[in-house]
C-alpha positions as a Markdown table, in Angstrom:
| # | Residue | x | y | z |
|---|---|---|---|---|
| 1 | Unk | -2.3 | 6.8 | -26.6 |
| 2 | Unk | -4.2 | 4.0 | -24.5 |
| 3 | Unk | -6.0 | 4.8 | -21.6 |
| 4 | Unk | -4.0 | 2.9 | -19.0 |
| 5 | Unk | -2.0 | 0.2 | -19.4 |
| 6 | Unk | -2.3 | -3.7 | -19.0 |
| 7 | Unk | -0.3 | -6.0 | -17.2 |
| 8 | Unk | 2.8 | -3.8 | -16.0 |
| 9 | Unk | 5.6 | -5.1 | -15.1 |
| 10 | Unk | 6.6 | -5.2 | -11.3 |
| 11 | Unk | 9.2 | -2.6 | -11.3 |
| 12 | Unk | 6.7 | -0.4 | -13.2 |
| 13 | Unk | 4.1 | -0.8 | -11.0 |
| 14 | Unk | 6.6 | 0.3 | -8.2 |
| 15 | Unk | 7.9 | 3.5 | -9.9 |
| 16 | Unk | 3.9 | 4.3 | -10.5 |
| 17 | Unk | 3.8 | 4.3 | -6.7 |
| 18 | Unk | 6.7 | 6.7 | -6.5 |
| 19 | Unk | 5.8 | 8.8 | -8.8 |
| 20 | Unk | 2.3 | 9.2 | -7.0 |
| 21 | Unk | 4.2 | 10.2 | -3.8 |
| 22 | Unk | 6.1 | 12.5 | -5.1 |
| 23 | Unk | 3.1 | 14.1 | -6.7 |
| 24 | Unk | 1.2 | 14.5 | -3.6 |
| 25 | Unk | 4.5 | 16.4 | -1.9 |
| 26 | Unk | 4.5 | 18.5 | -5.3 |
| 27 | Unk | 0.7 | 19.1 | -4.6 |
| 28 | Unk | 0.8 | 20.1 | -1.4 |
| 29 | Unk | 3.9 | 22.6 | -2.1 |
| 30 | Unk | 1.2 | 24.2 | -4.8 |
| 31 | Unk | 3.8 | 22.7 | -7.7 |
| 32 | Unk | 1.1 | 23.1 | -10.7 |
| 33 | Unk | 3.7 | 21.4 | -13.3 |
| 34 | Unk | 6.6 | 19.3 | -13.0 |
| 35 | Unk | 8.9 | 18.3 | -16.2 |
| 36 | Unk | 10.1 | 14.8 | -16.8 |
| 37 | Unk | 13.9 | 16.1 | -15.8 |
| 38 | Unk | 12.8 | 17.8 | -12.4 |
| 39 | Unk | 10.8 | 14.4 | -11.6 |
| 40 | Unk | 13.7 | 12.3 | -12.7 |
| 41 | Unk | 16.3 | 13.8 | -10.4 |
| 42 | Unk | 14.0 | 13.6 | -7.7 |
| 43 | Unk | 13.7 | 10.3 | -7.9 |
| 44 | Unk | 17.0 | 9.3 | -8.9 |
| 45 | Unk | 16.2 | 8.3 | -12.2 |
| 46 | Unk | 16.3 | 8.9 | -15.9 |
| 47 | Unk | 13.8 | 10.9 | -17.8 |
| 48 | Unk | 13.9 | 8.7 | -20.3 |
| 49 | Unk | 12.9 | 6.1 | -18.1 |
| 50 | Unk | 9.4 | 8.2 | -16.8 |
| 51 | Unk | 8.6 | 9.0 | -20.6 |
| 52 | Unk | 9.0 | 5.2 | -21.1 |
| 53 | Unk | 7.0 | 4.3 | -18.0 |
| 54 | Unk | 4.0 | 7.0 | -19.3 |
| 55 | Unk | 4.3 | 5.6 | -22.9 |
| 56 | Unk | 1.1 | 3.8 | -22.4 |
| 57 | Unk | -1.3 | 6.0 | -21.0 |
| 58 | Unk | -3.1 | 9.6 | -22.2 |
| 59 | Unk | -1.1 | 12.8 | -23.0 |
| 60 | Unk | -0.3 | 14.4 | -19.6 |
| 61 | Unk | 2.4 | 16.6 | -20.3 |
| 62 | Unk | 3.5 | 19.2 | -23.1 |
| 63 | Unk | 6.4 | 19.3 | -24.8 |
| 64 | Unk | 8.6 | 21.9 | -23.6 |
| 65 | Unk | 6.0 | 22.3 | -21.0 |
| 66 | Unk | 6.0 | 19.4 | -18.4 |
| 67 | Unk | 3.2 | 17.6 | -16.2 |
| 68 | Unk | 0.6 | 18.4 | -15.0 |
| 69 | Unk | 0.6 | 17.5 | -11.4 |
| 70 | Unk | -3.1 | 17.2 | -10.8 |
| 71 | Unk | -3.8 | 15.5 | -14.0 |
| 72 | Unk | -0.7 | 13.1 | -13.5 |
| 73 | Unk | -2.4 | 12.1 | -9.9 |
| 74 | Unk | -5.4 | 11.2 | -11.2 |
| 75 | Unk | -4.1 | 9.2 | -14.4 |
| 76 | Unk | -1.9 | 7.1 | -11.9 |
| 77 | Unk | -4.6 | 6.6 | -9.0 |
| 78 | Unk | -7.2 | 5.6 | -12.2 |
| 79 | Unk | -4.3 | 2.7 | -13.6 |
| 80 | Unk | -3.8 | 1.5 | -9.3 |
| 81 | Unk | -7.6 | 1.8 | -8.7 |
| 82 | Unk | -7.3 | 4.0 | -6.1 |
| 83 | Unk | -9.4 | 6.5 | -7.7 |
| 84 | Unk | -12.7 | 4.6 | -5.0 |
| 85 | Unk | -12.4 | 3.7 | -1.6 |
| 86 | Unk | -10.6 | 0.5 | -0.6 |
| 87 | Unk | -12.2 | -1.2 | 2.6 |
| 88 | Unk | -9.3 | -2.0 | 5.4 |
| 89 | Unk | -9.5 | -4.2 | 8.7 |
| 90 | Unk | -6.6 | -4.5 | 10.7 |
| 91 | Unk | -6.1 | -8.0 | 12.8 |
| 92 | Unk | -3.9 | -7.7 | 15.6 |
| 93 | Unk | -4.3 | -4.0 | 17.3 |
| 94 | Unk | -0.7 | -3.9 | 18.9 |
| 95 | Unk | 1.8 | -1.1 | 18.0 |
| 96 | Unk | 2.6 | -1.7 | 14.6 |
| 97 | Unk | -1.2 | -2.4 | 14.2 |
| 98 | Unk | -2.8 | 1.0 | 15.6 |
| 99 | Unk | 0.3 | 3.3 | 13.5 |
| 100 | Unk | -1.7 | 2.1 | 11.1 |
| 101 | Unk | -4.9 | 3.8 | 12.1 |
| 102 | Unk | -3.1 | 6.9 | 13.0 |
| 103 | Unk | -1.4 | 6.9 | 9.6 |
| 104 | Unk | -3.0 | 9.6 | 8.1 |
| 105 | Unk | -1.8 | 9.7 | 4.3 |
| 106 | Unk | -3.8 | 5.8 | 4.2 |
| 107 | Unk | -7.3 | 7.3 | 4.3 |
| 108 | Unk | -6.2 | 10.1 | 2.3 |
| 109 | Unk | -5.2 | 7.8 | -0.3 |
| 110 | Unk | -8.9 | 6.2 | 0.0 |
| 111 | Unk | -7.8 | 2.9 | 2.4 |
| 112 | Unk | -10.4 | 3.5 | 4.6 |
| 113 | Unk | -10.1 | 1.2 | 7.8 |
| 114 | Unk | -13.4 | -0.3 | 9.4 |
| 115 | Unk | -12.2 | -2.1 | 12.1 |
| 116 | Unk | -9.5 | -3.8 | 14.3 |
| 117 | Unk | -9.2 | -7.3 | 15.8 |
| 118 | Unk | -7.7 | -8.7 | 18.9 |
| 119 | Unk | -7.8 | -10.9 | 21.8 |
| 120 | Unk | -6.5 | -8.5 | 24.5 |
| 121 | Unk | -9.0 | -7.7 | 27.1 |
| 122 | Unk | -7.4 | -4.4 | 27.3 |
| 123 | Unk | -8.0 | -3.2 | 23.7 |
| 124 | Unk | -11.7 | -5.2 | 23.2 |
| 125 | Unk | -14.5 | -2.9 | 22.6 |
| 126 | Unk | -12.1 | 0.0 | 22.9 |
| 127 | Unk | -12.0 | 3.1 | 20.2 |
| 128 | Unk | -8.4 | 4.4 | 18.3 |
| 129 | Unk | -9.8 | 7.4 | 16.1 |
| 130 | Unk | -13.7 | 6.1 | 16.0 |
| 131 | Unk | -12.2 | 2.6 | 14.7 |
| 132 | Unk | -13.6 | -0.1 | 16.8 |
| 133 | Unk | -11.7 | -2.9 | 18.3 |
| 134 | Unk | -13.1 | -6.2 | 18.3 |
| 135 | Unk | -12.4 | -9.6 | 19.3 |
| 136 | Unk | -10.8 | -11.3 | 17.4 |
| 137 | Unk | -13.5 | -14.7 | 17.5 |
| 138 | Unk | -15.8 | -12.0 | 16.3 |
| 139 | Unk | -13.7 | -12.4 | 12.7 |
| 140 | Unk | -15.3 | -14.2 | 11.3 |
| 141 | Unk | -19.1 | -13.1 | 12.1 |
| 142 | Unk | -17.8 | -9.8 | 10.9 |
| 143 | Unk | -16.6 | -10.3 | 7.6 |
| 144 | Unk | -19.8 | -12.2 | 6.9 |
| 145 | Unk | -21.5 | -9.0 | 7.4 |
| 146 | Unk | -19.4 | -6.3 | 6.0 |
| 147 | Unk | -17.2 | -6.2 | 2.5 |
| 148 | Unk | -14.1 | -5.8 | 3.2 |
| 149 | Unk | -11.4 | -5.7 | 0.0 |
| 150 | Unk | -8.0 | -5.7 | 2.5 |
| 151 | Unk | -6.7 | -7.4 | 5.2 |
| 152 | Unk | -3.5 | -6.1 | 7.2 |
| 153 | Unk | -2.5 | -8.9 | 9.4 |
| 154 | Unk | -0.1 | -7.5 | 12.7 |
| 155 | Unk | 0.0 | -11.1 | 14.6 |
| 156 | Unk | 2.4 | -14.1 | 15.9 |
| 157 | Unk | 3.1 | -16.2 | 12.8 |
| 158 | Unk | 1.2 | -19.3 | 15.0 |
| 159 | Unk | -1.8 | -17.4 | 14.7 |
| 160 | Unk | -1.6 | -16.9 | 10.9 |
| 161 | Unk | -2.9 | -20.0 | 10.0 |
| 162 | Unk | -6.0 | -19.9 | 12.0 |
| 163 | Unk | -6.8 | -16.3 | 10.5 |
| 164 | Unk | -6.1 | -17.0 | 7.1 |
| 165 | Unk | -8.7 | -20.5 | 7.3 |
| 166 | Unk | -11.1 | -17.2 | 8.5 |
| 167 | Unk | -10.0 | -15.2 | 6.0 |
| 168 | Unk | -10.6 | -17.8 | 2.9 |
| 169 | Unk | -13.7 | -18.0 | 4.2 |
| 170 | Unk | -14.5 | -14.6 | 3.7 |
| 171 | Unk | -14.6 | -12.2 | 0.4 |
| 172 | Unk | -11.4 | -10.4 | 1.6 |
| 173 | Unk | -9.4 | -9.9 | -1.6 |
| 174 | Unk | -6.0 | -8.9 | -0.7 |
| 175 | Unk | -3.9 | -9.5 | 2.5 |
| 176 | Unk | -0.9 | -7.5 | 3.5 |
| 177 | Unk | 1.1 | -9.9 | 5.8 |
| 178 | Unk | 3.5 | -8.0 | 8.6 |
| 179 | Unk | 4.0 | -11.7 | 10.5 |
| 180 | Unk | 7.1 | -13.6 | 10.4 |
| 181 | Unk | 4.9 | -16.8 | 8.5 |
| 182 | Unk | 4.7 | -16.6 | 4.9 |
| 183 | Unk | 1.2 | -16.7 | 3.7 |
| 184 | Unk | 1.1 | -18.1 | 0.1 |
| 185 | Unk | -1.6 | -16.4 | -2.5 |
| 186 | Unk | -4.7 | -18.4 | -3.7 |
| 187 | Unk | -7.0 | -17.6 | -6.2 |
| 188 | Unk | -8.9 | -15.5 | -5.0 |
| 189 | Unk | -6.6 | -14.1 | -2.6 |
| 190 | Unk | -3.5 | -11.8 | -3.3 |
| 191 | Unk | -1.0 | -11.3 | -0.8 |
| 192 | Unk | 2.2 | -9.0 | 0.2 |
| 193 | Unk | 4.4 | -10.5 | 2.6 |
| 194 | Unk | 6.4 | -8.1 | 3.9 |
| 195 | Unk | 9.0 | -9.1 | 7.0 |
| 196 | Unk | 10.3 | -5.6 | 8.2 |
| 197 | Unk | 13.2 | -7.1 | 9.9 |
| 198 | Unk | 14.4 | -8.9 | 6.8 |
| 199 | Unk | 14.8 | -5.5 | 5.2 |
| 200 | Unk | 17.4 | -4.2 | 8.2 |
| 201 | Unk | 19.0 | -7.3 | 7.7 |
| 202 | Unk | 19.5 | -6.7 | 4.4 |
| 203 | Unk | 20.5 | -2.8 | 4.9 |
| 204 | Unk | 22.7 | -4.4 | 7.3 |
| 205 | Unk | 24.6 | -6.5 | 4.2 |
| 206 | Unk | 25.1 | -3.5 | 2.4 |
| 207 | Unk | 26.0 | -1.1 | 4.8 |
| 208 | Unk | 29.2 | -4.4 | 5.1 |
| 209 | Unk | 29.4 | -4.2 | 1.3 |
| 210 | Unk | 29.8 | -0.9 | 0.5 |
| 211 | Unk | 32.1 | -0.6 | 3.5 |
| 212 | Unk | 34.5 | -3.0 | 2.3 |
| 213 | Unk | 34.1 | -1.0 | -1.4 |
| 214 | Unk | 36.1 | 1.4 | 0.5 |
């Protein structure tokens, strides 16, 4: 079998996630082995469909046997590259912004954040968890000084376009967009936009769909 696989498909990139959170629970439970069957009714799917997903990569299970967990971690967080440290800012150091600090499972997954940004006179110079929070016209002088690989934007979408012109600027590889303005990927840039009230709005279609299924 290869070592990792190239190009994956979207939806198996996604289940490679899953599967890596459902590892970690299994971890910290002390779960030594899992087999493809107990994985695949945790997560709702087939086992036929994880033994197709793993096809690619080195032998981590036995036959007859099953997983191994610790083994299984470390082959998926070797195919994401998260087996190093990922560098994180955060621009816009509002609610949604600081959960992210206090999210502890994102350093433990090696997203280490190095600093916040805003333009409250409140928040400026001010420390959440020994993360510092600068101004946000200090952007730009920053990211000339420090490498940063991600960029979690938390602002009003008519800021966006004044942070991304910073951003471009800047060796910032990857942004992950929670404003309302859709930010469109260059090439050097990659970018998630990810509008958490489209997705109630979406639950809210299905909850009307499957009620009317009834």
């Amino acid at each position: 079998m290869k070592d990792s696989c190239k190009n994956l498909p979207k939806y198996t990139l996604k289940r490679l996630t899953d599967y890596l959170n459902v590892l970690y629970v299994l971890k910290e439970n002390q779960i030594s082995i899992v087999s493809s069957c107990e994985l695949a009714k945790i997560m709702n799917i087939t086992d036929v469909q994880i033994r197709k997903d793993l096809s690619c990569f080195v032998s981590i299970g036995k036959r007859g046997v099953g997983y191994d967990v610790e083994k299984f971690i470390k082959v998926i967080e070797k195919e994401l590259y998260i087996n190093r440290e990922r560098s994180v800012i955060i621009i816009g150091a509002g609610r949604l912004g600081t959960a992210f600090i206090h999210y502890k499972r994102l350093s433990e997954a090696k997203f280490k954040i190095k600093a916040a940004f805003d333009i409250s006179k409140h928040k400026i110079n001010k420390t959440i968890k020994n993360i510092k929070i600068y101004h946000v016209d200090e952007l730009e002088k920053y990211l000339s000084h420090n490498e940063i690989d991600i960029a979690i934007l938390t602002i009003p979408a008519s800021e966006v376009s004044k942070i991304f012109k910073i951003i471009k600027r800047s060796n910032i590889k990857a942004i992950l967009n929670f404003t309302a303005s859709i930010i469109n990927e260059t090439e050097n840039i990659i970018v998630r936009n990810l509008d958490i009230l489209s997705d109630f709005k979406i639950l809210s279609y299905k909850i009307k769909e499957k009620h009317n299924a009834h």
